[in-house]
N, CA, C and O of each residue as an XYZ file, in Angstrom:
500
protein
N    -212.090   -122.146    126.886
C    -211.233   -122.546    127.987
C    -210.482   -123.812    127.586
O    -211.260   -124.565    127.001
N    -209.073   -124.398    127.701
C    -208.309   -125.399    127.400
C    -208.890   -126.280    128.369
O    -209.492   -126.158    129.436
N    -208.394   -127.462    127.424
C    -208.854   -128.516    128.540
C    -208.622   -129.069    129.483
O    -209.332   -129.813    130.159
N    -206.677   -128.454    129.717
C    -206.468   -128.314    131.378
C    -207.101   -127.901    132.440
O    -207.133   -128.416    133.558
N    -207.901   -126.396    131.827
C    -208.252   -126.384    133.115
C    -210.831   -126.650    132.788
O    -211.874   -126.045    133.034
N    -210.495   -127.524    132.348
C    -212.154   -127.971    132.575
C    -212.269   -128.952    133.098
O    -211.189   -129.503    133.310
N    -213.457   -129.679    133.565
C    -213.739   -130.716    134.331
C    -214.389   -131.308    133.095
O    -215.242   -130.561    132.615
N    -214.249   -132.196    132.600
C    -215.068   -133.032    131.533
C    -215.865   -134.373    132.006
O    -216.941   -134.666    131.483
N    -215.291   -135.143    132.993
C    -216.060   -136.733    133.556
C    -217.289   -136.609    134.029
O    -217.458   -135.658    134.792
N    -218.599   -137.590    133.704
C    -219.387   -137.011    135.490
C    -218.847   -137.170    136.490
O    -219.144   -136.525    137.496
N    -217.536   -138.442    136.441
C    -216.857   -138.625    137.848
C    -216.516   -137.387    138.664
O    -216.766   -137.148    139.846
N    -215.798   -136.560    137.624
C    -215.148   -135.229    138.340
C    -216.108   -134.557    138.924
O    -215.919   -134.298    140.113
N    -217.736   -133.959    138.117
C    -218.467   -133.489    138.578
C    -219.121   -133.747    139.718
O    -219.400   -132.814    140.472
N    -219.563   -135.409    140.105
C    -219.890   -135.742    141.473
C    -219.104   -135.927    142.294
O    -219.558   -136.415    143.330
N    -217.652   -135.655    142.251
C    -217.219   -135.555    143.430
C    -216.950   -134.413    143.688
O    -216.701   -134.302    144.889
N    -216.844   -133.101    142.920
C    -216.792   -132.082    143.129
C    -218.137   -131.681    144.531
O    -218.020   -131.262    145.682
N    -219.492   -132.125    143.565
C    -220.587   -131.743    144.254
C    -220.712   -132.732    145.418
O    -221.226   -132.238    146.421
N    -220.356   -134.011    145.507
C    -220.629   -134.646    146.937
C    -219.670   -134.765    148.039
O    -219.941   -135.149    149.177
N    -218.263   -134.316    147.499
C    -217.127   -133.976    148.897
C    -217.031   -132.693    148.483
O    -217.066   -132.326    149.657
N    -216.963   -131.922    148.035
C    -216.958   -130.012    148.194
C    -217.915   -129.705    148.868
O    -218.784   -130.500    149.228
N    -217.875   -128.209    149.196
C    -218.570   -127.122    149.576
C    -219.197   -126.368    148.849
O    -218.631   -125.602    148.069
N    -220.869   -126.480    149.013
C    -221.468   -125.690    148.155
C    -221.811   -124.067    148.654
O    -222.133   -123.870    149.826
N    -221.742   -123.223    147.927
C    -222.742   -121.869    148.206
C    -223.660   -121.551    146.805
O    -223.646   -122.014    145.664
N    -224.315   -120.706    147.375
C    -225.823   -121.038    146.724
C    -226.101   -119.031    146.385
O    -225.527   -118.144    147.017
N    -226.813   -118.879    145.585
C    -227.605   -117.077    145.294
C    -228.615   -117.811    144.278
O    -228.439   -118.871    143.678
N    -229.863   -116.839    144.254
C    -230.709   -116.755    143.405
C    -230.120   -117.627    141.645
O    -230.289   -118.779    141.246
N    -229.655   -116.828    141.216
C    -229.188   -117.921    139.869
C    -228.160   -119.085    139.835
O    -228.062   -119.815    138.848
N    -227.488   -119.214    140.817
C    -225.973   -120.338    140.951
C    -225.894   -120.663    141.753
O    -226.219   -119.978    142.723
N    -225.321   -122.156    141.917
C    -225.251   -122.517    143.099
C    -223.214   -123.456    142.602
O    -222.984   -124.281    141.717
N    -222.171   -122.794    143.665
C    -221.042   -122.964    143.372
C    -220.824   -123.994    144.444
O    -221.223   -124.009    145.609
N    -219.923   -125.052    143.610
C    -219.749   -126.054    144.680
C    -217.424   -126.192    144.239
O    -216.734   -126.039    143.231
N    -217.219   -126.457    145.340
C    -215.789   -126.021    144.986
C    -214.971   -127.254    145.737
O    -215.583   -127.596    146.749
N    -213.972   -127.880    145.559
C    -213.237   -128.841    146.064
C    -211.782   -128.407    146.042
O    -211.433   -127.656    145.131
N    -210.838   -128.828    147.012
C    -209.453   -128.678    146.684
C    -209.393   -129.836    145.906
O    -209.980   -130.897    146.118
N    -208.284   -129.420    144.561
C    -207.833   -130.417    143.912
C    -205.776   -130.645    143.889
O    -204.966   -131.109    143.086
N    -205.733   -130.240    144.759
C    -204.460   -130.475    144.765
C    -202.926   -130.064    143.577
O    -201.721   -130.301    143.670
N    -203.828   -129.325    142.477
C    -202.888   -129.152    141.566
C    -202.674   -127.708    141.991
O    -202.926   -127.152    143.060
N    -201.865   -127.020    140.283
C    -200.980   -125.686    140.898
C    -202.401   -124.647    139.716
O    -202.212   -123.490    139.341
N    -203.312   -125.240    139.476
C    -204.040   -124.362    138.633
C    -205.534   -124.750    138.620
O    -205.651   -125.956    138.841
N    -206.507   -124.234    138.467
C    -207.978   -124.495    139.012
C    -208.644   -125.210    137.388
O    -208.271   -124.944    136.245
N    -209.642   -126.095    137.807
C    -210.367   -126.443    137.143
C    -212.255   -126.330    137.182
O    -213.061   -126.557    138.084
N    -212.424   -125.859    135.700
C    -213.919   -125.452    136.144
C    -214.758   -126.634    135.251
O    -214.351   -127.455    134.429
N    -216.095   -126.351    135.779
C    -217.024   -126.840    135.014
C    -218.529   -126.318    135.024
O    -218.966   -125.597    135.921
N    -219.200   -126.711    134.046
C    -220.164   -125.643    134.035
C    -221.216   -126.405    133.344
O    -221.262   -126.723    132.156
N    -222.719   -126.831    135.043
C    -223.722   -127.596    134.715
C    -225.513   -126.925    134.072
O    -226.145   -126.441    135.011
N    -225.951   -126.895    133.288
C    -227.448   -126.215    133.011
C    -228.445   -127.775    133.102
O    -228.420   -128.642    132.228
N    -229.012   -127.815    133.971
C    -230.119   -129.166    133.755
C    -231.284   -128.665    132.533
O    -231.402   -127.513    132.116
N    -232.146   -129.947    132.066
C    -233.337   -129.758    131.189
C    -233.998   -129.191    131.492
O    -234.711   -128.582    130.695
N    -234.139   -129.067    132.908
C    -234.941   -128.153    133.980
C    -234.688   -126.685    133.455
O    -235.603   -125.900    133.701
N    -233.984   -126.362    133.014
C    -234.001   -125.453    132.516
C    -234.270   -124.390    131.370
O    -234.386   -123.164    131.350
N    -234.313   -125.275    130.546
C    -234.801   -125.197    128.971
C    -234.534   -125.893    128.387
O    -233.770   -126.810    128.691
N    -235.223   -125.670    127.002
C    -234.470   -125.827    125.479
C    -232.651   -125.777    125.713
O    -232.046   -125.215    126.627
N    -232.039   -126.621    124.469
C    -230.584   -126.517    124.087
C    -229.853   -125.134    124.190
O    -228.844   -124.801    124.811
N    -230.806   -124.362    123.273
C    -230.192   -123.283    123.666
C    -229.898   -122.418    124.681
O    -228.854   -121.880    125.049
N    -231.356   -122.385    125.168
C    -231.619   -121.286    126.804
C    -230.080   -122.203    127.699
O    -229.360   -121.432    128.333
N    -229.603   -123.938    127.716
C    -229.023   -124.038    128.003
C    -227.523   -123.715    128.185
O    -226.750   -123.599    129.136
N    -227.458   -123.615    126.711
C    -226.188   -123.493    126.007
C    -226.039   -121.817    126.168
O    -224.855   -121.480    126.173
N    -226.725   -121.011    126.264
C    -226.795   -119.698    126.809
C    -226.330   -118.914    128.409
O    -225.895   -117.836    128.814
N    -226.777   -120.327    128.973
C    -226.401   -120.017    129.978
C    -224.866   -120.582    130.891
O    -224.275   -120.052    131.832
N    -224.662   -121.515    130.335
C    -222.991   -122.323    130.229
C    -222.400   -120.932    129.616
O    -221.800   -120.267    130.460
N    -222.444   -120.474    128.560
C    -221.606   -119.503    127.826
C    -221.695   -118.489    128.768
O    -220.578   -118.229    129.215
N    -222.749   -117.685    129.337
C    -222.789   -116.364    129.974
C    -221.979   -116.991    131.720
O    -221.410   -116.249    132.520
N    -222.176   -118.430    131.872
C    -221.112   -118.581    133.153
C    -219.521   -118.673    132.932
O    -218.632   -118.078    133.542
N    -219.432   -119.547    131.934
C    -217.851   -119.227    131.672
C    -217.455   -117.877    131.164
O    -216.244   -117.657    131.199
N    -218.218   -116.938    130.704
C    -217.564   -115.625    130.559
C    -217.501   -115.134    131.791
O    -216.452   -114.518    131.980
N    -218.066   -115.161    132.507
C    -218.302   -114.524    134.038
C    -216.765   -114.883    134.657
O    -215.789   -114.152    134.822
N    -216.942   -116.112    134.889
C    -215.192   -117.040    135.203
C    -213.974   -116.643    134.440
O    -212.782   -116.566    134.738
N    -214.671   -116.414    133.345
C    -212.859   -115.630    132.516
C    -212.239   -114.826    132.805
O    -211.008   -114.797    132.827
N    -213.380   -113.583    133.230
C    -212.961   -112.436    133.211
C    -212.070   -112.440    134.659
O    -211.251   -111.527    134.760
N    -212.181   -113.478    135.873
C    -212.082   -113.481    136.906
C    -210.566   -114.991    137.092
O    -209.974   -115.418    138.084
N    -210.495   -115.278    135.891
C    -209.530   -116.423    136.422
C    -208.236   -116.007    136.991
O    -207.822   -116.773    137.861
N    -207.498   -114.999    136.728
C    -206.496   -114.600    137.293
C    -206.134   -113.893    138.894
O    -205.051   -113.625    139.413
N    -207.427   -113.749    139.347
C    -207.972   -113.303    140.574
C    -207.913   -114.547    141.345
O    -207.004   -114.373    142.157
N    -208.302   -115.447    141.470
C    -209.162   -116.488    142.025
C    -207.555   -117.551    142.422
O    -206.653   -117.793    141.621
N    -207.619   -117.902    143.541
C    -206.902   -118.406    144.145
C    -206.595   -119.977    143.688
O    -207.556   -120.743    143.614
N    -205.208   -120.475    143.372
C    -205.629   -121.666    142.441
C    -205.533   -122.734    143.446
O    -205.367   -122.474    144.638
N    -205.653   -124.163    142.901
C    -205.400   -125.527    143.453
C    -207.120   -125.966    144.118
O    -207.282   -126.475    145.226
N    -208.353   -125.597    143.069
C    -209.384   -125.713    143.186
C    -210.259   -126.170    142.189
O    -210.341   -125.595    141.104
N    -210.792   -126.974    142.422
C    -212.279   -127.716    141.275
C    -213.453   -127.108    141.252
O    -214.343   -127.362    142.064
N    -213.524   -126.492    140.580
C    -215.041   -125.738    140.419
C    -216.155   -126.152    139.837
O    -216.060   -126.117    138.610
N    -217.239   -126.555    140.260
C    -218.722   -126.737    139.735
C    -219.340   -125.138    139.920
O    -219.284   -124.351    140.865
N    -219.922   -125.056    138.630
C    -221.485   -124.045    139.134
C    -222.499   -124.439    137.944
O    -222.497   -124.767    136.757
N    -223.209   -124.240    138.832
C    -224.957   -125.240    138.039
C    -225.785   -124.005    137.837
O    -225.537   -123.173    138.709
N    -226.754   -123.587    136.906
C    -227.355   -122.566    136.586
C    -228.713   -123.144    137.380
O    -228.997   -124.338    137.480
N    -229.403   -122.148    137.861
C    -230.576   -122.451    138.337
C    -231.339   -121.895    137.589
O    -230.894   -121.100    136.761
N    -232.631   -122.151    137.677
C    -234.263   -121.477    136.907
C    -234.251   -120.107    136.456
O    -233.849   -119.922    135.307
N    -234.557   -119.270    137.030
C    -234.180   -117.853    137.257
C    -233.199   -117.131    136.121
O    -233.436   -116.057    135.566
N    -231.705   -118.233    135.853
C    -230.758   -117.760    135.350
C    -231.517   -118.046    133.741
O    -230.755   -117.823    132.801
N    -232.932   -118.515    133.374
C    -232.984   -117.764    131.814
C    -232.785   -116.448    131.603
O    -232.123   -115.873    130.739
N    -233.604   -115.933    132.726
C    -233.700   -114.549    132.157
C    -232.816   -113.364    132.554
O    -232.830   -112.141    132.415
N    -232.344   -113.931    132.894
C    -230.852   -112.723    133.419
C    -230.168   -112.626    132.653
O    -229.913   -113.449    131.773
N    -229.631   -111.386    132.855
C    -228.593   -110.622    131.687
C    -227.178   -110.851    132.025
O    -226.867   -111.165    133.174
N    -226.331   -110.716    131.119
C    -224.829   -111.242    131.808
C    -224.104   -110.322    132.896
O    -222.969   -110.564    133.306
N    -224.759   -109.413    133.251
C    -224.632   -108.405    134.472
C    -224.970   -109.067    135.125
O    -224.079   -109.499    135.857
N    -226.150   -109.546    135.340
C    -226.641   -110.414    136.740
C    -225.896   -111.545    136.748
O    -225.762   -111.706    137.961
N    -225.367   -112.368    136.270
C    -225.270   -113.508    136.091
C    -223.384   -113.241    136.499
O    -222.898   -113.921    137.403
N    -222.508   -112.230    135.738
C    -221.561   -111.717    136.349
C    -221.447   -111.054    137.825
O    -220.432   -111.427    138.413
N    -222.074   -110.363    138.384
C    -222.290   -110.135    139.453
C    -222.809   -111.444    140.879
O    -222.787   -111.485    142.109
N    -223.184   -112.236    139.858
C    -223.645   -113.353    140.977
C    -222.852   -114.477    141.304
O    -222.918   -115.232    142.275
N    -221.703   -114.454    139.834
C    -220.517   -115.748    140.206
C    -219.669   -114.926    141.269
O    -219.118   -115.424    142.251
N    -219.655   -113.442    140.871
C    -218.690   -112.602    142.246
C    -218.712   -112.929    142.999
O    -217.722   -113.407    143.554
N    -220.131   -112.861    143.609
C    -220.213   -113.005    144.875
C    -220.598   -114.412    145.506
O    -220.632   -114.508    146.733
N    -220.858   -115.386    144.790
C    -220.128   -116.799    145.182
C    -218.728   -116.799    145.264
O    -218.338   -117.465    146.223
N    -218.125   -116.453    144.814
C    -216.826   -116.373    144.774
C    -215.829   -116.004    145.783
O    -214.784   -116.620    145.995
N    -216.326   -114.704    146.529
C    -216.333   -114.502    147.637
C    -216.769   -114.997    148.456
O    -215.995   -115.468    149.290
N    -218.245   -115.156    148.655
C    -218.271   -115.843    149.809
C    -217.766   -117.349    150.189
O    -217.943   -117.566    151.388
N    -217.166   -118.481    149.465
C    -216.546   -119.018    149.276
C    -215.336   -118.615    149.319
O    -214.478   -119.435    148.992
N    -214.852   -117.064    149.784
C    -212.987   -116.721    149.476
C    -211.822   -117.057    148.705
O    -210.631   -117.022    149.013
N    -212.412   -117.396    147.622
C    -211.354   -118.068    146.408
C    -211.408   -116.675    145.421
O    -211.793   -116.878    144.270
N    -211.088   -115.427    145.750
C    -210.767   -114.199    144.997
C    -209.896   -113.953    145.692
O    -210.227   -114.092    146.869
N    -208.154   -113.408    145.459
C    -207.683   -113.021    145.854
C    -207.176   -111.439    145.210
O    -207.515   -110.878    144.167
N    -206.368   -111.069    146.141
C    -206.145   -109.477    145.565
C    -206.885   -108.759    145.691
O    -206.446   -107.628    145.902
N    -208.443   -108.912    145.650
C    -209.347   -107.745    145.939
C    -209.950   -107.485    145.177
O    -210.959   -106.795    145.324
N    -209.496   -108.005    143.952
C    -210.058   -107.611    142.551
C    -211.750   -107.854    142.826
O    -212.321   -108.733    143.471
N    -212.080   -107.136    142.351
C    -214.029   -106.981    141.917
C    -214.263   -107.094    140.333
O    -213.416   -107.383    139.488
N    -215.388   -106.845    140.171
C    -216.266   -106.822    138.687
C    -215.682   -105.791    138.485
O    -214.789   -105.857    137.640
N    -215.911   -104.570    139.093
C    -215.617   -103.182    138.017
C    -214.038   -103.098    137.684
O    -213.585   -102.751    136.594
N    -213.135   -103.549    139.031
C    -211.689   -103.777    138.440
C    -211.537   -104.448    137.345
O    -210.816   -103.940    136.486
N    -212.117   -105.655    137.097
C    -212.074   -106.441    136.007
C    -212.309   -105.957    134.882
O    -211.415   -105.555    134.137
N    -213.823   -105.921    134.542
C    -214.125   -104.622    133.800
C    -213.630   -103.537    133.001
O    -213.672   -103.389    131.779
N    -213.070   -102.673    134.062
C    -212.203   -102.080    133.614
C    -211.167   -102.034    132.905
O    -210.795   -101.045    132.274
N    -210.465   -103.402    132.964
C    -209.332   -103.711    131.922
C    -209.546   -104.457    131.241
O    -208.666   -104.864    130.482
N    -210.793   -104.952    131.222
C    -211.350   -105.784    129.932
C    -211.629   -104.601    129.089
O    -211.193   -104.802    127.956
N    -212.291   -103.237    129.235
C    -212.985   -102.366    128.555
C    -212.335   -101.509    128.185
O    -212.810   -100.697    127.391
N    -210.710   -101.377    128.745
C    -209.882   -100.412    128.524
C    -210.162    -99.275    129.127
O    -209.428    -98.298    128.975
């Protein structure tokens, strides 16, 4: 992802998480802010709580793929946090894709209608 659109500061990250809106599922918990620009910015937290470097670094990677496949959907002029919870070691990138969805939605920052399998689909040809 360019570095326009990532969140890199902790500044950015705590204000994302202490003036945004969080929603929450079993592996993620999405916290979202208006940021006033014309294009969204993400970021993507794994605590120690969670594992080893890697189990971490595993799970940052399987969330920003989840978000890729979905950035053109997603309604812009928004700051995105999502934090991996416990659970998310052992999930497969199906679960873990299926679960930013539906933060996503329930939060209403998908527009068009688009779903996973639409996506999918033209990722897979």
């Amino acid at each position: 992802m360019e570095k326009t659109y990532r969140l890199r500061k902790n500044e950015q990250f705590q204000k994302v998480r202490n003036e945004g809106r969080s929603w929450s599922n079993r592996w993620l918990v999405l916290c979202a802010l208006r940021n006033g620009l014309p294009y969204n910015r993400f970021g993507f937290t794994a605590s120690r709580r969670l594992g080893s470097a890697v189990v971490r670094n595993r799970a940052r990677r399987l969330m920003r793929e989840a978000v890729r496949l979905r950035r053109e959907a997603l309604s812009p002029g928004w700051d995105l946090v999502l934090v991996a919870r416990s659970p998310l070691r052992e999930a497969s990138f199906h679960e873990v894709d299926q679960a930013v969805e539906q933060l996503l939605r329930r939060a209403r920052l998908l527009s068009g209608g688009q779903g996973a399998r639409s996506l999918l689909t033209k990722v897979n040809g």
